[in-house]
Every structure is written in C-alpha cells, then in structure tokens.
C-alpha positions as a Markdown table, in Angstrom:
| # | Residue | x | y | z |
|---|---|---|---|---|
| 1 | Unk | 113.5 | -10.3 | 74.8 |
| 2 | Unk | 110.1 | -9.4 | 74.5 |
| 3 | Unk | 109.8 | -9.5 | 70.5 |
| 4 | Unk | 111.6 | -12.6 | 71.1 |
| 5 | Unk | 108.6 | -14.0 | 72.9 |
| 6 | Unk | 106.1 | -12.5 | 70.7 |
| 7 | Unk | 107.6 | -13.8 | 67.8 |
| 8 | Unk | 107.7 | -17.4 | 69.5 |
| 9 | Unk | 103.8 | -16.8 | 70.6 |
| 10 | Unk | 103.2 | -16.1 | 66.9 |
| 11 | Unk | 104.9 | -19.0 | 65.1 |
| 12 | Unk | 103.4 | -21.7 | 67.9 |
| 13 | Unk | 99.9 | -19.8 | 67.2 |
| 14 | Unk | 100.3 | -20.5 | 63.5 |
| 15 | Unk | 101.4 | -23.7 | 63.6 |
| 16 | Unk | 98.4 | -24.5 | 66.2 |
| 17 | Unk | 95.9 | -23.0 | 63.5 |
| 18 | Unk | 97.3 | -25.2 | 60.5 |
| 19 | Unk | 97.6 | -28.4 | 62.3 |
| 20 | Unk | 93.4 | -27.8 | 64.0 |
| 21 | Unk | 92.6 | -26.8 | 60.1 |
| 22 | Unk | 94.5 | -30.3 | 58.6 |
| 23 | Unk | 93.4 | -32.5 | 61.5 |
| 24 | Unk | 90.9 | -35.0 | 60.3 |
| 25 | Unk | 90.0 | -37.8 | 62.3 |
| 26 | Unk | 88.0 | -40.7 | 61.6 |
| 27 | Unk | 86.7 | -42.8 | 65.1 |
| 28 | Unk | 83.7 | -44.7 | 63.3 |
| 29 | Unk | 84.2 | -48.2 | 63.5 |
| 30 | Unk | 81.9 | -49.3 | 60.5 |
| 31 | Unk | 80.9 | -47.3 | 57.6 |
| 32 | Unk | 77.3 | -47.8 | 56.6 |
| 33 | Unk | 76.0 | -46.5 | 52.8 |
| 34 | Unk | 72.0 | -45.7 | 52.5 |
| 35 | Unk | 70.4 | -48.3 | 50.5 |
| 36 | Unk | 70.8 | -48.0 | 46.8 |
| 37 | Unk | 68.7 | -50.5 | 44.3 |
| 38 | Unk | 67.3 | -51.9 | 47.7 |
| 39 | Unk | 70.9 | -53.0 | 49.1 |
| 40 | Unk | 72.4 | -51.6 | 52.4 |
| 41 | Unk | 76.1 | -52.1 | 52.5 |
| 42 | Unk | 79.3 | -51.4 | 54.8 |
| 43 | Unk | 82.6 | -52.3 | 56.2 |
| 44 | Unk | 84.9 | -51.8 | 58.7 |
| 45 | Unk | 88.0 | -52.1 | 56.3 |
| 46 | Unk | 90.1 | -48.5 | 56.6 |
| 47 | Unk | 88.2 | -47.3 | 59.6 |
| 48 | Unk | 89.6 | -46.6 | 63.1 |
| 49 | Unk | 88.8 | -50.2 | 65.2 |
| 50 | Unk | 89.9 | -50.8 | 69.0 |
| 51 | Unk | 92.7 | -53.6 | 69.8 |
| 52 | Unk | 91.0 | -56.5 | 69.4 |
| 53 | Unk | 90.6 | -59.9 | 66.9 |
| 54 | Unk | 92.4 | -58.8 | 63.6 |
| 55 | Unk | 89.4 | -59.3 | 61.7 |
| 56 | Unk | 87.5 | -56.8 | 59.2 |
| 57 | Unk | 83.7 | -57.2 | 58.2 |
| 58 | Unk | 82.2 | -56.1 | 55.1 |
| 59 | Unk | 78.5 | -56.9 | 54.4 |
| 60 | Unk | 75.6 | -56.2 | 52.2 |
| 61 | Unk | 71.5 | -56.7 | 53.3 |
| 62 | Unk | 68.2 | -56.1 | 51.1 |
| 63 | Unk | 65.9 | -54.2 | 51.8 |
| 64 | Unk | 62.4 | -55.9 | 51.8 |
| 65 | Unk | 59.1 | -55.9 | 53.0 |
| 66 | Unk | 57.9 | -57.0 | 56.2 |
| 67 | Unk | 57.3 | -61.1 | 56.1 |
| 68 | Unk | 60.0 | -61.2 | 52.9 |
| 69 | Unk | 63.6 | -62.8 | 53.2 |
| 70 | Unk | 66.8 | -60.9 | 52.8 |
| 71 | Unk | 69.8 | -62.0 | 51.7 |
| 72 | Unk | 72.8 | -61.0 | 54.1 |
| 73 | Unk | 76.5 | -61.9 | 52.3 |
| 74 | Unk | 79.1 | -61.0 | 55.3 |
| 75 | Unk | 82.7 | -61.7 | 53.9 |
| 76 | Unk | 85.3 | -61.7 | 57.2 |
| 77 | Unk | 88.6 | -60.7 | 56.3 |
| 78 | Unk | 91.9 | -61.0 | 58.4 |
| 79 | Unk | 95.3 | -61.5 | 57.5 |
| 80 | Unk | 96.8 | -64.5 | 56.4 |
| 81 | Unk | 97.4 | -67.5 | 58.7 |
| 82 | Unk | 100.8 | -67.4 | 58.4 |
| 83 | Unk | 100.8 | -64.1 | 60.0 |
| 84 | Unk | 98.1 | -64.9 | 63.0 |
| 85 | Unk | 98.3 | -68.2 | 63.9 |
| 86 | Unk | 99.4 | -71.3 | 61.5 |
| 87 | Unk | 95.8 | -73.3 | 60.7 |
| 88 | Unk | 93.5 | -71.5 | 63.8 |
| 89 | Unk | 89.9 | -71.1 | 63.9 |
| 90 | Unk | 87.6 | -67.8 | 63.1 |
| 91 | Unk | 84.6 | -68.9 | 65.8 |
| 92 | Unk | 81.7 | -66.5 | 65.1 |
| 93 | Unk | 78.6 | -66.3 | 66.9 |
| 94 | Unk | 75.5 | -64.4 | 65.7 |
| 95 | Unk | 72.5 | -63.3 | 67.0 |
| 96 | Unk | 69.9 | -60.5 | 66.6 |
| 97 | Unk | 67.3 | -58.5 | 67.5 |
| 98 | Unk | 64.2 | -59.3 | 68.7 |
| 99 | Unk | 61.8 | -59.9 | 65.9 |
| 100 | Unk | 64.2 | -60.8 | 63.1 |
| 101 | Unk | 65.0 | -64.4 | 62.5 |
| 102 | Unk | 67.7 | -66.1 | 60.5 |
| 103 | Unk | 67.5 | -69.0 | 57.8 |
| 104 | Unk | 70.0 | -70.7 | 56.3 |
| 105 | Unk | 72.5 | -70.4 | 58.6 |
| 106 | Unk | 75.0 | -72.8 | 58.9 |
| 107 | Unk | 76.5 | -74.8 | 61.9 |
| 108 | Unk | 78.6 | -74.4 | 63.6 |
| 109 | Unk | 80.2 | -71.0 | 62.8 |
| 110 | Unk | 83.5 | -72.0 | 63.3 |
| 111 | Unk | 85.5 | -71.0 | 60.1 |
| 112 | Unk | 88.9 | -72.8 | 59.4 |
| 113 | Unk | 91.5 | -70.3 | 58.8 |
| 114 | Unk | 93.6 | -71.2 | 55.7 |
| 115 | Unk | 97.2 | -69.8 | 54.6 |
| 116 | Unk | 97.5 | -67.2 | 51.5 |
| 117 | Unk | 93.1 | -67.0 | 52.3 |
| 118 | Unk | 92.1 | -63.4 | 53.7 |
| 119 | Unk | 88.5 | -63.4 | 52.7 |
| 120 | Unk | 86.1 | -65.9 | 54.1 |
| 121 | Unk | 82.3 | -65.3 | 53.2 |
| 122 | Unk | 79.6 | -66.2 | 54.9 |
| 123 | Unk | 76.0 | -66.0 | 53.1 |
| 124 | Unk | 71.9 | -67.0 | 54.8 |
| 125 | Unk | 69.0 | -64.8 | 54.5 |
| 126 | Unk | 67.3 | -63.2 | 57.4 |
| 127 | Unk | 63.5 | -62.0 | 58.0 |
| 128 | Unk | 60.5 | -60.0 | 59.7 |
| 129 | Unk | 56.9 | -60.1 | 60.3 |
| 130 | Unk | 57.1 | -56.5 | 61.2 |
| 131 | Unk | 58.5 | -53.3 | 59.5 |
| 132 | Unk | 61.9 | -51.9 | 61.3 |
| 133 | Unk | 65.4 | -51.6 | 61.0 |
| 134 | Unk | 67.3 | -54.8 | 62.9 |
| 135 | Unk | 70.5 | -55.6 | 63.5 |
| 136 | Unk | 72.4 | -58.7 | 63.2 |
| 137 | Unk | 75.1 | -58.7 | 66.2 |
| 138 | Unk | 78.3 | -60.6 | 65.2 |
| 139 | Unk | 80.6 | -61.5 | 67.6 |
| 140 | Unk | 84.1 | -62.9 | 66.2 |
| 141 | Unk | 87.2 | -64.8 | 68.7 |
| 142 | Unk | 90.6 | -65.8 | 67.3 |
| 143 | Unk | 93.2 | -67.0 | 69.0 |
| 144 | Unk | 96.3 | -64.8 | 68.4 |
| 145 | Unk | 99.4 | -66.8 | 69.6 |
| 146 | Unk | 98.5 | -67.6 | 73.2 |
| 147 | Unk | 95.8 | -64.5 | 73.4 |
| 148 | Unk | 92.0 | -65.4 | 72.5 |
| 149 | Unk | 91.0 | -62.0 | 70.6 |
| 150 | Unk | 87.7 | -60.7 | 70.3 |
| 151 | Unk | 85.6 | -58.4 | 67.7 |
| 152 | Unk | 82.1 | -57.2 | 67.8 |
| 153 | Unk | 80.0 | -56.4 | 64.7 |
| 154 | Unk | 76.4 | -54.9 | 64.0 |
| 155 | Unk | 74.8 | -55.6 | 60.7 |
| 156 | Unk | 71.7 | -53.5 | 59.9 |
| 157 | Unk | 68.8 | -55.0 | 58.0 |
| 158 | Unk | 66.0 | -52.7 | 56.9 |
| 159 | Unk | 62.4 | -54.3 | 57.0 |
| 160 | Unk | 59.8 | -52.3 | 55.2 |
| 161 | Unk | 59.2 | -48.6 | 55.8 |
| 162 | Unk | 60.9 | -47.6 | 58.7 |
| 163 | Unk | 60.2 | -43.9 | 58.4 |
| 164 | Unk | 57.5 | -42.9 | 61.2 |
| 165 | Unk | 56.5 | -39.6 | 61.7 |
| 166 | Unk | 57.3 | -37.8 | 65.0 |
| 167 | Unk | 54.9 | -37.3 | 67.6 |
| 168 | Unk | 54.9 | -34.1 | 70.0 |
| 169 | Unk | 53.9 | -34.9 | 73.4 |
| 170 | Unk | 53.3 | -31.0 | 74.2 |
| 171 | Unk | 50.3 | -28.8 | 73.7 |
| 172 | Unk | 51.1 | -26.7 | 70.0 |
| 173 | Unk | 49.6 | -23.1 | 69.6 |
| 174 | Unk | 51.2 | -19.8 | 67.6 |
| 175 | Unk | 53.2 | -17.1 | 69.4 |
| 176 | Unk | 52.3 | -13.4 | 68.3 |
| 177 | Unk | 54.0 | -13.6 | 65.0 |
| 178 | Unk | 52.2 | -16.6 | 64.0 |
| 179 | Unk | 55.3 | -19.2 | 65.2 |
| 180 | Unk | 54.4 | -22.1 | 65.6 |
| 181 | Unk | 55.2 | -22.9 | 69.8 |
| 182 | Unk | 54.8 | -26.3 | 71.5 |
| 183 | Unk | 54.1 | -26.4 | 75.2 |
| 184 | Unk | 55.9 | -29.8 | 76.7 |
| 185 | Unk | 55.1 | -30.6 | 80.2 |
| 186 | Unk | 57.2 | -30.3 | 83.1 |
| 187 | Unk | 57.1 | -32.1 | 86.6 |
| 188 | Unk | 59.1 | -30.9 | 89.0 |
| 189 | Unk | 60.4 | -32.9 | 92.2 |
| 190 | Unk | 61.9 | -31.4 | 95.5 |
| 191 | Unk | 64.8 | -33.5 | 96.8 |
C-alpha cells in the first residue's frame, strides 16, 4: 500500500513538473515593437483580451520631433457583420494625453459596419510642442445583438528624445571597498 502511494506521489509530481515547464501564458492585451526606421507599431490581434466589443486594433505611429506631425494609421478589425450584427455601427471615440493634439481627424467616428469587411482603417496625424511619449486612448462600442459592447485601446506616440537620465534623491559616497552607496532619506511617523 505504501509503494502504492509513493508511486502515485511520483507520477502526479512528474506530471506537475512537465505541465509548470510547458505552461506558457500570454495576459498582454497589446503587443508594442520598439521603433524601427522611426515607426512604433502594434496590435492586439492573437493576444489574450477580456470579454468585451469583438474588435482588434492594430496601429503604426512615427516617431518625430517635438513640434512635427505624426502620422497614426489604426486599422479596427472585427468579424464580419453577418456574424455580429447585420449593418451596425463601430462608434469610436478618441482622446489623448495632455499635450498631444490631433489633426485630421474625421467626424464623427462612427464607422458603418459592412458584410464580408473585417478591416476598417482609420488614418490623421497627431502632434507635440514638447518631447515625450503620449498616448492616444481609443475607446470602441458595438452593439452585439441586444448588448452594447465595449473595448479600450492605448496608442503610443513617441515625440523626440524621451530618454532622461535618472536622478538620485539620496546623498552618494563609497563604502570601504570603493562601492558606490547612496544614502536616501527616511521620515518616520508614529501612528
């Protein structure tokens, strides 16, 4: 009886071990490449997304300098009409950050859904006075039979250097081997 045991503790102890060693999980709900050739892309298509609007968002931003114009090309994608809700209506609102301001935009944002079409792009430019990273927020409702469904997007657009060099607030000295040490200060409060 007690091999028995130990030879059931064994095989669910294996089994344990492979599955932890195979288990991969993706929970990202946009994937976001580094710039190449001055172009930030991404898209939510194959990632792990919440219940919500069955919509996908791929996009591509340029990078520029601060008071220059980048071109942001979002293309929606959902399934077609047929499948969500004969003729309905993609509505989209946008807004962003503080500091970044968009051209070209058309409106309304209301995009007409249209059987055997999964792709609808949407193209304006977008700007800065200052250097930083923004981000476009996208906010997408459809109605799904008699359920309005919703979807939340960030797009990131890069505005000049946005690489700034960490400041310490702490004291820095050497420790005995020559290490460098920083001192931070500390405040203490009695409840």
């Amino acid at each position: 009886m007690k091999s028995k045991n130990n030879i059931l503790a064994l095989i669910t102890l294996t089994i344990s071990m492979t599955a932890c060693a195979k288990t991969e999980t993706n929970l990202t709900t946009a994937s976001t490449k580094q710039p190449t050739n001055n172009k930030l892309s991404g898209s939510t298509k194959g990632t792990y997304a919440k219940p919500g609007a069955p919509v996908q968002l791929s996009h591509v931003t340029t990078k520029v300098e601060a008071g220059e114009a980048s071109r942001v090309d979002l293309v929606f994608s959902t399934q077609a009409v047929d499948e969500i809700n004969r003729g309905g209506i993609m509505a989209v609102k946008i807004n962003t950050d503080s500091g970044l301001n968009l051209q070209d935009l058309p409106h309304p944002l209301d995009i007409q859904l249209e059987p055997n079409k999964t792709d609808y792009p949407l193209s304006f430019t977008a700007s800065s006075a200052l250097s930083g990273l923004y981000y476009i927020n996208v906010f997408v409702s459809m109605q799904v039979g008699s359920n309005t469904m919703n979807r939340a997007f960030a797009v990131p657009v890069q505005v000049g250097n946005t690489t700034q060099p960490l400041k310490s607030l702490g004291a820095e000295s050497r420790d005995e081997n020559n290490q460098p040490v920083i001192s931070m200060p500390a405040q203490e409060t009695v409840k």
